[in-house]
N, C-alpha and C positions, 0 to 999 in steps of 0.2 A: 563220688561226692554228690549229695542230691542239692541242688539248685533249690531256691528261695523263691517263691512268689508272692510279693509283698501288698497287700491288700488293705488303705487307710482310711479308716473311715470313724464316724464321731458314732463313736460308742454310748452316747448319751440318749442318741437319736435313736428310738424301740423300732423302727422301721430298718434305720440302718442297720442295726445291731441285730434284728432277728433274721434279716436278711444272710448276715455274714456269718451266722451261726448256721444256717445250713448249706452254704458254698463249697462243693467241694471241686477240687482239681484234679486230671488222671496223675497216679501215679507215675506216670513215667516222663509228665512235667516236671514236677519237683515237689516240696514240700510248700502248702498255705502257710503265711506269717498272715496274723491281723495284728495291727498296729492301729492302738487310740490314739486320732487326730487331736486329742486333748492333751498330750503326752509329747514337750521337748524332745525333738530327735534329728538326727542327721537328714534322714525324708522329709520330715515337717520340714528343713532350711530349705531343702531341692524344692520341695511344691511350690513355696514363698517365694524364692527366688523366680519359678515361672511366671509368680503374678495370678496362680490358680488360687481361688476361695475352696478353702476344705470344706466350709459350710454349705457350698453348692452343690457336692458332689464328690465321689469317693475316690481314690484316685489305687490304680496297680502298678505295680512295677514287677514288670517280665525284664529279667536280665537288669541292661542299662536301658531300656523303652520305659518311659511311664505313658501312664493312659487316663483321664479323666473324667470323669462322668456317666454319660451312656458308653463315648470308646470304654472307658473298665467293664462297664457292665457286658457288654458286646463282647469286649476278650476273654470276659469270666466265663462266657457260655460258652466260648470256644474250645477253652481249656478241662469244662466240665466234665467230669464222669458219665459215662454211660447208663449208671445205676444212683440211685439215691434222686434224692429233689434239690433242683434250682429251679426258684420263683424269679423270674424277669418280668 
């Protein structure tokens, strides 16, 4: 069963959005989900609920850990591929 990594960010935002368009993860992390922060969902409640602004900064969730901000951006590079482009 490949594992989810859930990546939320406002789709509306051409910065965020072109960013997350070329994100990728090793495979043997699990499969990218991107989710629009504009978009009612069970995540959206979890972010809320921390009191995190989506509009600040994009938030991941590895497993049950989420990550916020530059932490997502920093886990995303961790997680990246050895091949292909991530712009940090």
């Amino acid at each position: 069963m490949t594992k989810q990594v859930v990546l939320v960010y406002d789709k509306e935002c051409p910065a965020c959005d072109n960013y997350c368009r070329l994100v990728r993860i090793r495979e043997d992390i699990g499969e990218l989900v991107l989710v629009d922060a504009r978009e009612p969902g069970l995540i959206l409640d979890e972010i809320t609920a921390l009191g995190w602004d989506i509009d600040q900064g994009m938030v991941l969730k590895l497993e049950q850990q989420l990550y916020y901000g530059s932490d997502a951006i920093h886990m995303l590079s961790l997680l990246g591929t050895r091949s292909g482009y991530l712009i940090v």
